[in-house]
C-alpha positions as a Markdown table, in Angstrom:
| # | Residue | x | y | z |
|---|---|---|---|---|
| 1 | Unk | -40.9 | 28.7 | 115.5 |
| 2 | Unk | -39.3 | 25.6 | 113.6 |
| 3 | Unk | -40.6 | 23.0 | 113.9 |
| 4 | Unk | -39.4 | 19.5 | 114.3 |
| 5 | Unk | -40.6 | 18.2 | 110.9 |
| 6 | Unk | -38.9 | 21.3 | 108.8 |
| 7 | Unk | -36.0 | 20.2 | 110.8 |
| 8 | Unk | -35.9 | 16.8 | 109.3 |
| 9 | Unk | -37.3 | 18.2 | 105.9 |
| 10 | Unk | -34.4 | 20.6 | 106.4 |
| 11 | Unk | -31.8 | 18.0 | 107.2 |
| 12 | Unk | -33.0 | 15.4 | 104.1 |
| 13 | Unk | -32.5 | 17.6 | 101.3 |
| 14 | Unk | -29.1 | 18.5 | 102.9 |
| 15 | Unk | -27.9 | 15.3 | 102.3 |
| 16 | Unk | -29.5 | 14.6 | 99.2 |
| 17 | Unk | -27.6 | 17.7 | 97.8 |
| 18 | Unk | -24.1 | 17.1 | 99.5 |
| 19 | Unk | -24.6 | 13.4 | 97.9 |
| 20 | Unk | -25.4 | 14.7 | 94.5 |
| 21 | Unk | -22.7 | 17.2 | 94.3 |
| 22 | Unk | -20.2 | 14.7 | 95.4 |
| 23 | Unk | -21.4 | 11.9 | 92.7 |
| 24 | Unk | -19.4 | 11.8 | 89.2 |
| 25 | Unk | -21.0 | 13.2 | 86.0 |
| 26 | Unk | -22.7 | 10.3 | 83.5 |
| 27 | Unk | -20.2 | 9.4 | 81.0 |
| 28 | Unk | -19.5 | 10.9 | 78.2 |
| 29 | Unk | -21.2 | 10.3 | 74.4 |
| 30 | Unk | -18.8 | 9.3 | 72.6 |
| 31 | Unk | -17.8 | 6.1 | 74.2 |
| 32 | Unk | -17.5 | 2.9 | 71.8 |
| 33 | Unk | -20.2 | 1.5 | 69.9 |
| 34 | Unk | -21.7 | -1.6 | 71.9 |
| 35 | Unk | -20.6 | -4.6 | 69.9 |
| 36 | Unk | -23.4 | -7.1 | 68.7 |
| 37 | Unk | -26.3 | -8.5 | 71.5 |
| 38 | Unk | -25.1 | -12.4 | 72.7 |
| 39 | Unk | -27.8 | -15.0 | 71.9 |
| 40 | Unk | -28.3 | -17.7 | 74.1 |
| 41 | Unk | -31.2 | -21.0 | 73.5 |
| 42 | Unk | -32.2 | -22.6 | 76.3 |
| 43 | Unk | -32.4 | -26.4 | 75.2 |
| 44 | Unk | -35.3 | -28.1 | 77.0 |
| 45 | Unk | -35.6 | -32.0 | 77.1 |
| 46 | Unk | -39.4 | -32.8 | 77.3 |
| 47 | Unk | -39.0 | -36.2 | 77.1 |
| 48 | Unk | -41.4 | -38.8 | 79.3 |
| 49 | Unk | -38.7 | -39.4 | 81.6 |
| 50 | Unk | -38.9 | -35.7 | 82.3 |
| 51 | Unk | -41.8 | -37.0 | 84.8 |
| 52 | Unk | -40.4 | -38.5 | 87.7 |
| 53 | Unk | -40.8 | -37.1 | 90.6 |
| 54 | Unk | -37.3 | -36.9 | 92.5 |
| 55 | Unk | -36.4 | -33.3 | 92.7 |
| 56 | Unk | -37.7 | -31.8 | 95.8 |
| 57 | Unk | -40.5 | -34.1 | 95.5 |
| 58 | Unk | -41.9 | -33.0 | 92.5 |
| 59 | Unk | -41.7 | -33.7 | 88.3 |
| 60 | Unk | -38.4 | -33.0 | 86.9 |
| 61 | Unk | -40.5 | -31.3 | 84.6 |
| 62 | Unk | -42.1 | -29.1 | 87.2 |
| 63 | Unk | -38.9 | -28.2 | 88.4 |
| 64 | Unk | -37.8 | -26.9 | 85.1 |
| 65 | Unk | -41.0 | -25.0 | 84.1 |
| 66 | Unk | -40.0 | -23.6 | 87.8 |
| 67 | Unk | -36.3 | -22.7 | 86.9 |
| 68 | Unk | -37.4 | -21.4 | 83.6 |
| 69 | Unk | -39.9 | -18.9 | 85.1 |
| 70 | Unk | -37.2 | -17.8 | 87.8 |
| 71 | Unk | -34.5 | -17.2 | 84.6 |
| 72 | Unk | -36.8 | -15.7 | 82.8 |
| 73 | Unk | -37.3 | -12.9 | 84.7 |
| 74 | Unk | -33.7 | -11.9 | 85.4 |
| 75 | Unk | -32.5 | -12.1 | 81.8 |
| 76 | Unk | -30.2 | -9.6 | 81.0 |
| 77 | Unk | -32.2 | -7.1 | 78.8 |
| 78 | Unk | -29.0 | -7.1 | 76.2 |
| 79 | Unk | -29.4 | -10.9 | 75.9 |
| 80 | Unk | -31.4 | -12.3 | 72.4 |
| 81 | Unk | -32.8 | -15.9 | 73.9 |
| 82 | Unk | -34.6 | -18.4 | 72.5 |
| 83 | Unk | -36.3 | -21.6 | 73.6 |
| 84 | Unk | -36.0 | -25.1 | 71.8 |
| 85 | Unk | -37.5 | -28.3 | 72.7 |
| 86 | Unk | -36.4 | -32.0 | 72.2 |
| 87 | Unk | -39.2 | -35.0 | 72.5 |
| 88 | Unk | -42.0 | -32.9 | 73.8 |
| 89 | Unk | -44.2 | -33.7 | 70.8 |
| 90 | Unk | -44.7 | -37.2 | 69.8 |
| 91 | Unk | -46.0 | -39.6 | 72.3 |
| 92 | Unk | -45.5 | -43.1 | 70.2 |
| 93 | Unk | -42.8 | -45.8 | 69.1 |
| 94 | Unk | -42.0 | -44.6 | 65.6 |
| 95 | Unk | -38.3 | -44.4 | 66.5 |
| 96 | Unk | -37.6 | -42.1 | 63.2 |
| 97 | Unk | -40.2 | -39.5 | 63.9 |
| 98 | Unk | -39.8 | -39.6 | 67.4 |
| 99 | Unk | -35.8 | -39.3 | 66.4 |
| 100 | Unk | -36.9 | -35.6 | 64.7 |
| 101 | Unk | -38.9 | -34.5 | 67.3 |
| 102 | Unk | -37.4 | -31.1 | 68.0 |
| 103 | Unk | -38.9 | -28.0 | 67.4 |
| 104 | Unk | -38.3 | -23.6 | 68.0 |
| 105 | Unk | -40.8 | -23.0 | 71.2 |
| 106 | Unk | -39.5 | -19.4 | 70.9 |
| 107 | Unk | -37.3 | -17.7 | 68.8 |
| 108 | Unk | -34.2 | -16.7 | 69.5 |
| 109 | Unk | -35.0 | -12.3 | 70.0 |
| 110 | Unk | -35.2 | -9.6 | 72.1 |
| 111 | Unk | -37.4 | -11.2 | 74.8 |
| 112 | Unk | -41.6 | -11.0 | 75.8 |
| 113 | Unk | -41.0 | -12.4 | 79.3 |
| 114 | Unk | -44.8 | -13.3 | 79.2 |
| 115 | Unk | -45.0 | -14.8 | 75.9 |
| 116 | Unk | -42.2 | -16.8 | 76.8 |
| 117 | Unk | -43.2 | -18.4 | 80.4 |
| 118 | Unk | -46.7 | -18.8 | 78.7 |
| 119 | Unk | -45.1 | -21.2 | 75.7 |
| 120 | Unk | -43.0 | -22.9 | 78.7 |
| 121 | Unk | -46.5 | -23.8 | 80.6 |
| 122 | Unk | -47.8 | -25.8 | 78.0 |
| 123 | Unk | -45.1 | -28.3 | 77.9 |
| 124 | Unk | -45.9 | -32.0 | 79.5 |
| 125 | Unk | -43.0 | -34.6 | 79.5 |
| 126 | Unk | -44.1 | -37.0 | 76.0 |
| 127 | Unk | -41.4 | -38.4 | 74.0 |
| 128 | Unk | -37.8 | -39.8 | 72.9 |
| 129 | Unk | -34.5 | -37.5 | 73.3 |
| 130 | Unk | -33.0 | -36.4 | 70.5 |
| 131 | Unk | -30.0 | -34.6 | 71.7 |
| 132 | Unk | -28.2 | -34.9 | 68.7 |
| 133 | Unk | -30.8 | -33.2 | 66.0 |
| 134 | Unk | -31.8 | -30.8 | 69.1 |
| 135 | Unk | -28.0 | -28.9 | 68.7 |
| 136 | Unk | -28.1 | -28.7 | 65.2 |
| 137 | Unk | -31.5 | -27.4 | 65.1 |
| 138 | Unk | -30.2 | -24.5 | 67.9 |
| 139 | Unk | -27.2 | -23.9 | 66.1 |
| 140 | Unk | -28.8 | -23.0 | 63.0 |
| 141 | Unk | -31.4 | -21.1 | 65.4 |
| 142 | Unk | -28.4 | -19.0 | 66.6 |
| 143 | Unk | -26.8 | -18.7 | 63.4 |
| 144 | Unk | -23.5 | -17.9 | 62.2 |
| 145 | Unk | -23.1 | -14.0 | 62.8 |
| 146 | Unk | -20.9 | -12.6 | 64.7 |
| 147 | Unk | -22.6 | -12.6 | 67.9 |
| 148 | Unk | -21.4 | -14.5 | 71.2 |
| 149 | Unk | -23.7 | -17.8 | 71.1 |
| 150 | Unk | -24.4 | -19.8 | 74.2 |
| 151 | Unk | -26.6 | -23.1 | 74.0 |
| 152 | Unk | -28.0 | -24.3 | 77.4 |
| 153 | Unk | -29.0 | -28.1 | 77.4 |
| 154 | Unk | -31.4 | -29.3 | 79.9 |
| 155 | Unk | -31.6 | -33.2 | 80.2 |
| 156 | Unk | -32.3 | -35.8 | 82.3 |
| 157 | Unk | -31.1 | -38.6 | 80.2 |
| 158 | Unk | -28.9 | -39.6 | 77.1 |
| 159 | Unk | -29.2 | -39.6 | 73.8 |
| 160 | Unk | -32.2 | -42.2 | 72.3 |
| 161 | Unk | -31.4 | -41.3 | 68.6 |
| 162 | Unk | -28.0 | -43.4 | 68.0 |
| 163 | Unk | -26.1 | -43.2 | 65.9 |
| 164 | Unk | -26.6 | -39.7 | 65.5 |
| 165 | Unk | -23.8 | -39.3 | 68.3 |
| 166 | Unk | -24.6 | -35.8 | 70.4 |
| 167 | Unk | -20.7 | -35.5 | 71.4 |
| 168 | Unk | -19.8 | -35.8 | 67.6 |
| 169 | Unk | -22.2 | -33.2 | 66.8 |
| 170 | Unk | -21.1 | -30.9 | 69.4 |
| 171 | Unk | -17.4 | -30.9 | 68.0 |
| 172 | Unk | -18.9 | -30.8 | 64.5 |
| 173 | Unk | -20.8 | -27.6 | 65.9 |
| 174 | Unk | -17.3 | -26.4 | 67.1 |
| 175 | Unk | -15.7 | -27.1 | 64.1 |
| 176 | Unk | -17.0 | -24.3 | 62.3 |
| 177 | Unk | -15.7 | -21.8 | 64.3 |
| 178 | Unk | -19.1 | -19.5 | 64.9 |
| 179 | Unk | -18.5 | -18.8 | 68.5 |
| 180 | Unk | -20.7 | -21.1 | 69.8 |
| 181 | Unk | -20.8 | -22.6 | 73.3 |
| 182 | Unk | -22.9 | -25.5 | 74.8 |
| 183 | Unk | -23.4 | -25.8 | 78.5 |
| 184 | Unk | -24.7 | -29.0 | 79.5 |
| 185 | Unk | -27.0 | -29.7 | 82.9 |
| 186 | Unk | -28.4 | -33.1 | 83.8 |
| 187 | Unk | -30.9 | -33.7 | 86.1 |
| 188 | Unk | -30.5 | -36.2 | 88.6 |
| 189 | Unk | -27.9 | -37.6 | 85.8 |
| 190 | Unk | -26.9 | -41.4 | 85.9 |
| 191 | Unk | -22.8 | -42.4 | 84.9 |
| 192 | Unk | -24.0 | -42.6 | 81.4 |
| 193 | Unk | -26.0 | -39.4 | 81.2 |
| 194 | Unk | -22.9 | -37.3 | 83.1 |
| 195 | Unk | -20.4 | -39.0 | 80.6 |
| 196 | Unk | -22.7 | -38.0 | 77.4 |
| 197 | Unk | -22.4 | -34.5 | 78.9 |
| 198 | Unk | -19.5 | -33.7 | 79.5 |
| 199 | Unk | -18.2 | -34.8 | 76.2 |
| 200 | Unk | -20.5 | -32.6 | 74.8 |
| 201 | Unk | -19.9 | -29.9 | 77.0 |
| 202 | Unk | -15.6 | -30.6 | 76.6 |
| 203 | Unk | -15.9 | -30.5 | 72.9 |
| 204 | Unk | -17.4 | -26.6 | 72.8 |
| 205 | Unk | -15.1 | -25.4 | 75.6 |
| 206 | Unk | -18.5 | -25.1 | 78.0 |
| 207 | Unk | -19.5 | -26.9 | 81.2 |
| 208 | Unk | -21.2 | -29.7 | 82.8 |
| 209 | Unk | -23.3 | -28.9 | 86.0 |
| 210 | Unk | -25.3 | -31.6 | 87.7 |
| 211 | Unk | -28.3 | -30.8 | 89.1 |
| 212 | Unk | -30.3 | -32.4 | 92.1 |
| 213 | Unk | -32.3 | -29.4 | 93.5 |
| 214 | Unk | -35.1 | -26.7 | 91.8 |
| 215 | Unk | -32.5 | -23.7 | 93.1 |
| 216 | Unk | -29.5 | -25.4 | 91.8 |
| 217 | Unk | -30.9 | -25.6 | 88.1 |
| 218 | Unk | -32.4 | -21.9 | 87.9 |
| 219 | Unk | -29.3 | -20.5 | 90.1 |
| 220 | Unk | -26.9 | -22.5 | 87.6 |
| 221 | Unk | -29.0 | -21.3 | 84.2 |
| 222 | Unk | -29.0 | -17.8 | 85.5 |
| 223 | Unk | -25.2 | -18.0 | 85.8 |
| 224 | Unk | -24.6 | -19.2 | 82.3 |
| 225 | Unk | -26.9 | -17.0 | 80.5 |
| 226 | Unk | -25.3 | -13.9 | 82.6 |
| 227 | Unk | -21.8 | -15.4 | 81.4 |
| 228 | Unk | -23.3 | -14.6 | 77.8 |
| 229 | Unk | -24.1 | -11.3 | 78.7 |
| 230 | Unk | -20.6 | -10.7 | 79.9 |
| 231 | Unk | -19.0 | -13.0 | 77.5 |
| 232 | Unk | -15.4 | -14.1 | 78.0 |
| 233 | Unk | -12.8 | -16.4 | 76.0 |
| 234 | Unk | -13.2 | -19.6 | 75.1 |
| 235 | Unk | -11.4 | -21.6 | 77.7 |
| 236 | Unk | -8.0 | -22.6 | 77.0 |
| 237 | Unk | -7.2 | -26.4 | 78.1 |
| 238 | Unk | -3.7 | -26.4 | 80.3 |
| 239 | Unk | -1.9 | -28.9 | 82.2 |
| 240 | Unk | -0.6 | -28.0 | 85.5 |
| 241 | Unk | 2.8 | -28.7 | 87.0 |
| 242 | Unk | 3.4 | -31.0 | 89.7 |
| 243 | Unk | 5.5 | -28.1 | 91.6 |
| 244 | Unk | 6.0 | -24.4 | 90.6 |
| 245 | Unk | 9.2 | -24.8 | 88.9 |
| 246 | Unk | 8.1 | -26.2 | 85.3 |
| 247 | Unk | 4.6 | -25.1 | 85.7 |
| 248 | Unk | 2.9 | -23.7 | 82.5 |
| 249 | Unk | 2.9 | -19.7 | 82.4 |
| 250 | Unk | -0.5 | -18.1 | 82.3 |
| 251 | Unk | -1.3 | -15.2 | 80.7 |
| 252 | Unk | -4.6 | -13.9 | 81.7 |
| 253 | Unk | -7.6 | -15.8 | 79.9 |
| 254 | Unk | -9.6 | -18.5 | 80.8 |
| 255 | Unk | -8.5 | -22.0 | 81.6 |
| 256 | Unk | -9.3 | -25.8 | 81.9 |
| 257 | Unk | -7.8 | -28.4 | 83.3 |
| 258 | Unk | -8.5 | -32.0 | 85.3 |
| 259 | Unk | -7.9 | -32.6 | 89.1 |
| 260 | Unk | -7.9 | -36.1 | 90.6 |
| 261 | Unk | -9.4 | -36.4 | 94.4 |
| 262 | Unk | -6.6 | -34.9 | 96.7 |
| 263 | Unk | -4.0 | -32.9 | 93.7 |
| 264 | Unk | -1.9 | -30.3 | 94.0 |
| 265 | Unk | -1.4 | -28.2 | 90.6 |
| 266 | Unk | 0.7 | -25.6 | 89.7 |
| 267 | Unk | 0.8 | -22.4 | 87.4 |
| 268 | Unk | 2.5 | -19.4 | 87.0 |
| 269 | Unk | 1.8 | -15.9 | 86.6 |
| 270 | Unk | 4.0 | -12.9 | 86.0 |
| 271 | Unk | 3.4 | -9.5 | 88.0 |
| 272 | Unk | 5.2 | -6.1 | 87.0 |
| 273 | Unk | 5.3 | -3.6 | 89.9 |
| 274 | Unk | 2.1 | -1.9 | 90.5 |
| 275 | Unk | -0.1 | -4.3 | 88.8 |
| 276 | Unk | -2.9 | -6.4 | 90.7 |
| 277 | Unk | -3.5 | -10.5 | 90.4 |
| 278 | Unk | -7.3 | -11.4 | 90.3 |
| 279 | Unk | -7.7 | -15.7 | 90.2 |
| 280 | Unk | -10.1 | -18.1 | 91.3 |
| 281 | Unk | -11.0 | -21.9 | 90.4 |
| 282 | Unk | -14.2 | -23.5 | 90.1 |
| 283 | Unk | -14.0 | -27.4 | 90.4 |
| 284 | Unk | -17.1 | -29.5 | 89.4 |
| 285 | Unk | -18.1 | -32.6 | 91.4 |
| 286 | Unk | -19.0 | -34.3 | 88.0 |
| 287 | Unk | -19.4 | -37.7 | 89.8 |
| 288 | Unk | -20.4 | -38.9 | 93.4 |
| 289 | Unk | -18.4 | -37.8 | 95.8 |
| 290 | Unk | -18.1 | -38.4 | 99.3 |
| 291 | Unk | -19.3 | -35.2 | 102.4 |
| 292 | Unk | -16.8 | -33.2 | 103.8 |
| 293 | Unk | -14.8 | -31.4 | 100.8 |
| 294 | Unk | -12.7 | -28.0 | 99.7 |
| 295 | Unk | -10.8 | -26.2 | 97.3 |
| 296 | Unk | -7.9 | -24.2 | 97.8 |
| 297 | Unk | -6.4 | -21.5 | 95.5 |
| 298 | Unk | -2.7 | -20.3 | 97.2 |
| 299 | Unk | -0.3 | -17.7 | 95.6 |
| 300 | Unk | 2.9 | -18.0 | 96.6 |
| 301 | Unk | 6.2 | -17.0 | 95.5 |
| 302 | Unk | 9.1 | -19.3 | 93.4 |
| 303 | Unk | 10.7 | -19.6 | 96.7 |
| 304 | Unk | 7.8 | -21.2 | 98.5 |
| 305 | Unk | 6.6 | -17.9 | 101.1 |
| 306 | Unk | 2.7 | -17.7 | 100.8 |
| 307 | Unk | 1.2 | -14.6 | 99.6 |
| 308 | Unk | -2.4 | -14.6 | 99.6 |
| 309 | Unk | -5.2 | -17.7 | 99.8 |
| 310 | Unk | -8.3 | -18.4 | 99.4 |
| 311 | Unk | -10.6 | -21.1 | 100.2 |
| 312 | Unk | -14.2 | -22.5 | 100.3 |
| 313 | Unk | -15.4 | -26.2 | 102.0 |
| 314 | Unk | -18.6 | -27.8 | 102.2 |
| 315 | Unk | -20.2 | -31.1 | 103.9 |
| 316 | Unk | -23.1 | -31.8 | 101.7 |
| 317 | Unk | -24.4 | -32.2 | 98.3 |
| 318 | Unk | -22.3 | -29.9 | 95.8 |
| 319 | Unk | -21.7 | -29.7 | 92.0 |
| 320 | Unk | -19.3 | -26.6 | 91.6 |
| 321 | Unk | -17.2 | -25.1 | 94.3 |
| 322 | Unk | -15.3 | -22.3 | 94.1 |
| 323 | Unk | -12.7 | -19.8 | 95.4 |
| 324 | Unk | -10.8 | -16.4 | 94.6 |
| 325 | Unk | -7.7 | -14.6 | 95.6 |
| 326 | Unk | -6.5 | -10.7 | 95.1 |
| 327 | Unk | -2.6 | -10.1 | 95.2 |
| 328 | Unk | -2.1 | -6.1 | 94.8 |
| 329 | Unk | 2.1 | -5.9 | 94.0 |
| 330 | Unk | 2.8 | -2.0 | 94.9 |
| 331 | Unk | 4.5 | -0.3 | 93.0 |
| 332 | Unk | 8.5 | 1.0 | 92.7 |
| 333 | Unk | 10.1 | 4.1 | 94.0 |
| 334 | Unk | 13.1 | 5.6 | 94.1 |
| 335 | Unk | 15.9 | 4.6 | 90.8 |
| 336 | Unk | 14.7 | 1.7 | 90.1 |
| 337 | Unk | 11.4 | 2.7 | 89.2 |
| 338 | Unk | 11.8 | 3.6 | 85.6 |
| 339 | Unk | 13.1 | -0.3 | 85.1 |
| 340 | Unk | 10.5 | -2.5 | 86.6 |
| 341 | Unk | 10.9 | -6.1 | 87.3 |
| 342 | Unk | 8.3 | -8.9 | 87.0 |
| 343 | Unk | 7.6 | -11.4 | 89.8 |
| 344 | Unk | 6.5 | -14.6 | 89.3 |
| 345 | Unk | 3.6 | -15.6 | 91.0 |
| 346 | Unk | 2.9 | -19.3 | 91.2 |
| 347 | Unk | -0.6 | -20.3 | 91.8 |
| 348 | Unk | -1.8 | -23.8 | 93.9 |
| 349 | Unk | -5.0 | -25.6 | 93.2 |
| 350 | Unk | -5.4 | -28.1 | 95.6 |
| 351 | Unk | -8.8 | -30.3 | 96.6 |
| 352 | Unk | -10.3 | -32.4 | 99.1 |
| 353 | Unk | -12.6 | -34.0 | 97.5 |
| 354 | Unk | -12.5 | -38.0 | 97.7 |
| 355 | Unk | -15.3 | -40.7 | 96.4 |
| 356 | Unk | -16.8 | -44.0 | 97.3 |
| 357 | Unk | -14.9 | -47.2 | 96.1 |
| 358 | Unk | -17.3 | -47.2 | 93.3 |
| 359 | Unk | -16.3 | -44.5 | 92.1 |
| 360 | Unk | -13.8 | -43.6 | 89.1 |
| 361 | Unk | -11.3 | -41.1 | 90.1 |
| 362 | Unk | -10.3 | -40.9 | 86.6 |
| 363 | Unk | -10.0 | -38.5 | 84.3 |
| 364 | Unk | -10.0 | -35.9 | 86.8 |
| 365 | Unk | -12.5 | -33.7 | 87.6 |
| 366 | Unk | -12.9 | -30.4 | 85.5 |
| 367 | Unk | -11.3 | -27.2 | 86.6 |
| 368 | Unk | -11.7 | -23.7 | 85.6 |
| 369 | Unk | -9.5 | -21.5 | 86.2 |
| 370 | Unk | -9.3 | -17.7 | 85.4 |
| 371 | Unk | -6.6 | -15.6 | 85.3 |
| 372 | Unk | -6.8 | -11.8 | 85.2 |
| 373 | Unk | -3.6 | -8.8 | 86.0 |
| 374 | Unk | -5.2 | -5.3 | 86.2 |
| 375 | Unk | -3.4 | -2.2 | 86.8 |
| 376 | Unk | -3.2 | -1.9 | 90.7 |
| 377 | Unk | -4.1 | 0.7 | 93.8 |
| 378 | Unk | -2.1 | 3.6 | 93.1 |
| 379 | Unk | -1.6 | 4.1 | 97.2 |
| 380 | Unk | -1.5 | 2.8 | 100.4 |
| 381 | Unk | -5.1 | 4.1 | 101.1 |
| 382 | Unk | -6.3 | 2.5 | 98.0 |
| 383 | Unk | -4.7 | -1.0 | 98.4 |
| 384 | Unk | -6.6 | -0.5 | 102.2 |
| 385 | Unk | -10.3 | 0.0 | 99.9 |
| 386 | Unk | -9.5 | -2.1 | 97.1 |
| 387 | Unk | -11.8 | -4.7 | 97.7 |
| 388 | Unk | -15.1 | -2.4 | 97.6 |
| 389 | Unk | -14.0 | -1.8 | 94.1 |
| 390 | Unk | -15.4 | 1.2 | 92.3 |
| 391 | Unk | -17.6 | 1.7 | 94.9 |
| 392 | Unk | -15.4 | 3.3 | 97.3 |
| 393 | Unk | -15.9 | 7.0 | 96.5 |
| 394 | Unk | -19.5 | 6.1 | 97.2 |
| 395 | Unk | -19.2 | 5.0 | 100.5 |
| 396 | Unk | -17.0 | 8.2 | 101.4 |
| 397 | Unk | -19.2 | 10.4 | 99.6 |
| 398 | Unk | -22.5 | 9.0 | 101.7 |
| 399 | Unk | -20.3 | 8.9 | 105.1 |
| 400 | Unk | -19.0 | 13.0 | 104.9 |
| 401 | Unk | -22.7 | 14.0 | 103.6 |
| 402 | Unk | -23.9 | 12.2 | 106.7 |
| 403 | Unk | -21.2 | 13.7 | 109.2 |
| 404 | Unk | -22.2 | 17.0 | 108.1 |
| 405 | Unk | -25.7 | 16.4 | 108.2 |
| 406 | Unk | -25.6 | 15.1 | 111.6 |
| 407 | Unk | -23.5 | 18.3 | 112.3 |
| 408 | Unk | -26.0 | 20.7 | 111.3 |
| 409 | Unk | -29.0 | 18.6 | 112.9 |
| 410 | Unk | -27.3 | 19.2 | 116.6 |
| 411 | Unk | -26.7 | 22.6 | 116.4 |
| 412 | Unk | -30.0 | 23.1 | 114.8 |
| 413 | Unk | -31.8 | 21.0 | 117.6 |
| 414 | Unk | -29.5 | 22.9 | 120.3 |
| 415 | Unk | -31.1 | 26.3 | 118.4 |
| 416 | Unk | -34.7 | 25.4 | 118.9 |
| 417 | Unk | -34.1 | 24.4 | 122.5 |
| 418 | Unk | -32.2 | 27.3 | 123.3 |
| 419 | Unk | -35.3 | 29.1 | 121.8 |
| 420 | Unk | -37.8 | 27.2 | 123.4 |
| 421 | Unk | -36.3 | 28.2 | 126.8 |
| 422 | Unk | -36.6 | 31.9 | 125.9 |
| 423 | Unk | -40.0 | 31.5 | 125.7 |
């Protein structure tokens, strides 16, 4: 008799081999050469100020050797990192050696996780901040191949090493045109710290993030070293219009911009005929701002008719908030088809943000913006899937191997009754 377990045994590999058959084949061998590894040095300040304890009531410093462990362990394994510190050596006044007190904690290299978290450990906040010699020493860490190169700077306070000016290095850094990005994060930053920052950050076409929280600083280091694993264009600074008509045209890349509290900007984008728009904005809270805030990203045609939106709001402590649209444009039939005409999509950024009275609302706060036009769903069925992505077929696949399954478990389990009645 069968029994209920070879039933099930029965059943299982069923599936298993319905789902196997209906799986693609691995790619093929002769796909392009992998270009060069990204580098990315993670830019520690280990100054003494690195010890107060206002981040979820511990050490800034705890929080980081927290945040490092956390990135550490989800770095892409294509990824060459390194480690450098800044004032985490030299406990005394000497303003000129505590002014080159920067050193390689680990080089820049395919990474030993363990070695790695266990040069992170030993830190203990001492010193000055030397932001400035700190870049120069992790751009020459990085070097000047060909690679995509990322520096991640970690500080809770400006420069102490005037009049070596850190923004002036960074756009001496940029100068020489070795693909090199600096991402800038400050720790419970005050107006001075943010301003240093962002300057630095502006000058390399990177970021500025600030950080309050343990999870904000390893979700936010994670991000930007993932960025260099997937490395895209150096942002491209544009000015948006005031309305559509005038607006600058986007291509798809990267963008910057600035957003006072309360804007409306405008871009525009063209769309042939069975092509698919892919946007969405980030806009950093680089300064107080007041609870209860959003960000809308609206594409609409030159004639004012909404397409598609998207939107995200919040109520609480933020540093970047972000939203993302889809616009599939289907494609032409008939006589026209062989002469396909472009639309023009024009793209809305709008905010709610708004600020104390203390607050400068100006510049604006930093945008980014990206832009991408992919060759759309070639049907109906696929503009109704399109948002699972390639994963589609999956899904299917899994669903029909399970309908069948199920079909053969009832009529095997009507079987064994039907026999067990015999009996």
């Amino acid at each position: 008799m069968i029994t209920r377990k070879r039933l099930a045994t029965g059943a299982c590999a069923l599936l298993v081999a319905l789902t196997a058959a209906l799986l693609p084949t691995s790619a093929s061998a002769d796909e392009p050469a992998a270009k060069e590894s990204p580098k990315v040095e993670l830019v520690l300040d280990v100054s003494g100020s690195m010890r107060a304890r206002d981040i979820d009531g511990k050490s800034r410093m705890s929080a980081a050797k927290q945040a490092f462990n956390e990135v550490l362990d989800a770095v892409p394994e294509e990824v060459r990192l390194g480690i450098r510190t800044l004032g985490a050596d030299y406990p005394g006044d000497d303003r000129e050696r505590g002014c080159k007190d920067t050193r390689r904690l680990y080089p820049v290299g395919p990474l030993d996780r363990t070695e790695a978290k266990a040069a992170v450990a030993t830190l203990a906040p001492t010193g000055w901040t030397p932001i400035g010699p700190a870049l120069l020493g992790a751009a020459d860490d990085l070097g000047e191949d060909g690679a995509t190169k990322r520096i991640v700077l970690i500080t809770d306070g400006e420069d102490t090493c005037a009049p070596l000016d850190p923004c002036q290095v960074a756009r001496e850094i940029a100068a020489k045109g070795i693909h090199l990005v600096i991402d800038t994060l400050g720790l419970v930053p005050d107006a001075k710290t943010r301003q240093q920052l962002t300057c630095i950050a502006e000058a390399t076409g990177g970021t500025y993030t600030s950080v309050h929280r343990t999870d904000e600083l390893s979700r936010r280091v994670r991000q930007l070293v993932d960025r260099a694993a997937d490395p895209v264009v150096t942002p491209v600074a544009t000015e948006g219009g005031a309305r559509c008509a005038g607006a600058p045209q986007l291509k798809p890349g990267l963008y910057t911009d600035r957003e006072t509290f309360g804007e409306h900007r405008w871009y525009r984008v063209d769309l042939l005929p069975g092509q698919e728009l892919r946007a969405s904005v980030s806009i950093s809270a680089d300064r107080a701002v007041n609870d209860d805030y959003g960000v809308l990203l609206r594409a609409v045609t030159v004639h004012g008719r909404e397409i598609v939106r998207g939107s995200e709001a919040g109520d609480g402590r933020t540093d970047v908030l972000s939203t993302g649209l889809r616009y599939p444009k289907p494609a032409r039939d008939g006589a026209d088809a062989d002469k396909p005409a472009a639309e023009t999509v024009c793209l809305q950024v709008s905010n709610s943000f708004s600020a104390p009275p203390s607050v400068k609302t100006t510049p604006g706060m930093p945008i980014e913006l990206t832009v991408d036009v992919v060759d759309g769903p070639a049907s109906a069925s696929d503009v109704a899937s399109f948002g699972l992505g390639r994963g589609w077929w999956l899904l299917g696949a899994l669903a029909l191997a399970g309908f069948l399954a199920g079909l053969i478990w009832g009529w095997l389990s009507r079987w064994r009754f039907a026999v067990w009645r015999t009996h």
